[in-house]
N, C-alpha and C positions, 0 to 999 in steps of 0.2 A: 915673223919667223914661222916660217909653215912644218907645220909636223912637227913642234914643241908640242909638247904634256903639258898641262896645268901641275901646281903643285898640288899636293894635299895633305889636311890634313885629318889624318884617319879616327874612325870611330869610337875608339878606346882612347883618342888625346884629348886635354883639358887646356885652354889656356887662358888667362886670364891678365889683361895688358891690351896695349898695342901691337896689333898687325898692320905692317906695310911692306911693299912688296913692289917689285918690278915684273910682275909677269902673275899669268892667269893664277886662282886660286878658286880649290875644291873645298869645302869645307864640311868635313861629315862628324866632326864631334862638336864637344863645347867649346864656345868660344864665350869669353865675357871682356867687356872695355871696347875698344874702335877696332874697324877695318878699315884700312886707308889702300885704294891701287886706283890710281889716278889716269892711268890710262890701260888698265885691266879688265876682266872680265870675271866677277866673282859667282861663285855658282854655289849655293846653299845644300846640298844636299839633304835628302827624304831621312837622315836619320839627325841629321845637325838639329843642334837648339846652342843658337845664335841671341845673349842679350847684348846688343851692342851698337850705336851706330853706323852707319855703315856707307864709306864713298868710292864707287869706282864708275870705270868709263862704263858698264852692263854689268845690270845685277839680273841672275835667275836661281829665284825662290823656289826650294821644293818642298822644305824641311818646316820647320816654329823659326819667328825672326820676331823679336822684341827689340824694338828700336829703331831709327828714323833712317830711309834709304835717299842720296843722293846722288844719280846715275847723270853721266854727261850725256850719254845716249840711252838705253833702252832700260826700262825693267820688265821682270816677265815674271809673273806670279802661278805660278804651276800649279795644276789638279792634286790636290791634297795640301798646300802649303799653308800656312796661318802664320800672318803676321800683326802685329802690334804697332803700329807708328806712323807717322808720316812720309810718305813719297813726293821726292822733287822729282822730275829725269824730262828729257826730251820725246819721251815715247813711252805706254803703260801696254801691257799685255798681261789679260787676265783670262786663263782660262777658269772652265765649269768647274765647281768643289773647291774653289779660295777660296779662304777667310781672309779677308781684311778688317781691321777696324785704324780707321785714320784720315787723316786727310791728305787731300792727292793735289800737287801742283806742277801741271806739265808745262815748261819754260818754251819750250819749242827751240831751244837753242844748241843742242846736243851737236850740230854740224855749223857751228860756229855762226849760224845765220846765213850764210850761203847759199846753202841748196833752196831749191824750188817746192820744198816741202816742209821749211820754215815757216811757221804762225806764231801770231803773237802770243801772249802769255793768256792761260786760260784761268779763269776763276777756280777759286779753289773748291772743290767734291769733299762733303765731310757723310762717312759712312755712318752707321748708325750708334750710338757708345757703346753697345754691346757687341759690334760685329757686323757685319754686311757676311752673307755666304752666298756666293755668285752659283750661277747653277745647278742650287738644293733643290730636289722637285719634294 
């Protein structure tokens, strides 16, 4: 559906429960309990603090995320983001000034096995218990 909006949900809301949803999701305040879009695209915003864990078809991290991400396809962990948990997904992008601390398990199966840029499953990456920060000079 081209030229749909993501939802959102704005920086003065609290919510506390389950979210699921059939379509893209913004997230710039609190959220506590699961995110569930299955074949979505969830997008953390720079002001969100997120404890929750968290599964959609692309996660991109901007914001604080406390809790374990599982992406059918991409994650993308954005300059300023820090998160807390474990990572599944088919594909990890991390840019300079993440914080991660967790372990990292790329399935390589985000495209159903199919495509030509399928691999097998990769050993898992454990950051350091206090934090891994990508790019701090």
């Amino acid at each position: 559906m081209a030229g749909e909006t993501a939802a959102v949900i704005g920086k003065s809301v609290q919510i506390r429960g389950e979210v699921k949803g059939q379509e893209d999701l913004v997230v710039e305040g609190l959220v506590e309990g699961t995110i569930t879009l299955s074949e979505n695209k969830l997008t953390i915003g720079a002001t969100a603090r997120v404890t929750a864990n968290v599964a959609a078809k692309d996660v991109v991290v901007q914001g604080h995320l406390q809790g374990d991400i599982h992406a059918a396809g991409r994650v993308e962990l954005r300059s300023g983001s820090n998160v807390n948990g474990d990572i599944r997904a088919a594909r990890l992008s991390v840019e300079d000034n993440a914080i991660f601390s967790g372990k990292v398990e790329l399935d390589g199966t985000g495209d159903g096995g199919k495509g030509a840029g399928s691999h097998p499953p990769a050993s898992a990456v454990s950051a350091t218990p206090a934090g891994a920060q990508f790019g701090a000079n």
